[in-house]
N, C-alpha and C positions, 0 to 999 in steps of 0.2 A: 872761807873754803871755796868762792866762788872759784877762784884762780889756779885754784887744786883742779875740781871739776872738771873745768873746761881743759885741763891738761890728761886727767887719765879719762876723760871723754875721746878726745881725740887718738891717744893711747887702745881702746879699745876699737875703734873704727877704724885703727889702722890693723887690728889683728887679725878683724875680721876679712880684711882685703887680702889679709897674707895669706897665700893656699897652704903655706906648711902647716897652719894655725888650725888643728881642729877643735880645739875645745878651751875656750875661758875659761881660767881656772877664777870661782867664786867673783866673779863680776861685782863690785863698788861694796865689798866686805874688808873692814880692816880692825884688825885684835886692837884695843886700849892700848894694850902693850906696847904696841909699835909706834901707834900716835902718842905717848908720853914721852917714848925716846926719842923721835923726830920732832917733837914739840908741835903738833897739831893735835884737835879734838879728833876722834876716835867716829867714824864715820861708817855709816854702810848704807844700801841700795833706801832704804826709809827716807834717806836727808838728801839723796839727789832729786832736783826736778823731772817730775814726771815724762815732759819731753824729751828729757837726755837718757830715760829709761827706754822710753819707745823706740828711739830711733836707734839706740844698739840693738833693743830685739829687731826690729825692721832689717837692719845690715844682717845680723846673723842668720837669720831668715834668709834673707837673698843670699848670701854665703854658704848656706848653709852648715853655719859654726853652730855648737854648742855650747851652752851656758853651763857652767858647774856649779853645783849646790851643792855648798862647803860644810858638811854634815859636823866637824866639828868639836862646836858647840853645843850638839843636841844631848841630853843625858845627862848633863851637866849643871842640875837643877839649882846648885852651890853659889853657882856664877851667878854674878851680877850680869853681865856681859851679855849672857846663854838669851837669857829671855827680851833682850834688846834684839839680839842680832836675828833672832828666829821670827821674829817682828817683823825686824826690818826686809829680810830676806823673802817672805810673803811677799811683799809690796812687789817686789821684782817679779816674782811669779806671776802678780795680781794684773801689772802692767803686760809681761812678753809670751807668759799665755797665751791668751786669746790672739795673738799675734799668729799664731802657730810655731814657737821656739819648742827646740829641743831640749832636753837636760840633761845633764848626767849630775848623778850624787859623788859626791868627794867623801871619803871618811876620814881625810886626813888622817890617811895611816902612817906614819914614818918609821912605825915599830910592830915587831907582830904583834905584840900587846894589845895593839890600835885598832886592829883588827875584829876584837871583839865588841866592840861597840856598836854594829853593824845593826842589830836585834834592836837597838834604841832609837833606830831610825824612824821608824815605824809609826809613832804621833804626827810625828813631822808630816811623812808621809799620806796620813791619812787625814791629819788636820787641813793640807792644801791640794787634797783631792788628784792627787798626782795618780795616771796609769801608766801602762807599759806603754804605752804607745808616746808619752810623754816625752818618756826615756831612751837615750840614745846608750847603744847596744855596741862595741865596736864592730862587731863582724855585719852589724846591721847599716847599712847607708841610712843618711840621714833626710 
């Protein structure tokens, strides 16, 4: 996976450089699904080195891009996957926090359906101590 890494590492510092770019969608998250079909292990913000964590929140920070937290998975107690990736997905937090990174929440909505899952956000939420001020707002600068 090193050689992966070091490629959507660089992939991410170059989004952050691009002005169009305001927000990362779900930053070093990726479904099983997708790494079974491209034939790589299934990966997210947990398994990358902590340094490669800081320094995209550091770029985004000076950027100031926003990091998306790919809700998901949340509510999804079934999945195997669910309680990996909300793991793993801390850890990023844990790292670009304290940085002072922004966030926005994703709920992966592609359907109205998707929509209702909003309300299960809410553990997540308070599990890693997220505020409004955390949260990037679009009408709000970041």
């Amino acid at each position: 996976l090193g050689a992966l890494f070091d490629f959507l590492h660089k992939v991410a510092l170059a989004l952050c450089e691009d002005t169009r770019v305001k927000v990362i969608a779900h930053p070093w998250q990726t479904p099983s699904r997708w790494s079974e079909q491209w034939g790589f292990p299934a990966y997210g913000a947990g398994d990358v080195p902590e340094d490669m964590l800081a320094e995209l929140g550091r770029a985004a920070l000076a950027t100031k891009t926003v990091l998306e937290l790919n809700m998901s998975y949340v509510g999804k107690p079934d999945r195997k996957e669910a309680s990996e990736l909300f793991e793993k997905q801390q850890r990023l937090l844990r790292v670009c926090r304290p940085l002072g990174c922004t966030f926005s929440i994703g709920g992966d909505s592609h359907r109205a359906p998707d929509m209702l899952r909003a309300p299960r956000f809410a553990p997540f939420l308070s599990a890693v101590d997220l505020s409004a001020d955390d949260l990037w707002v679009p009408a709000r600068p970041v």
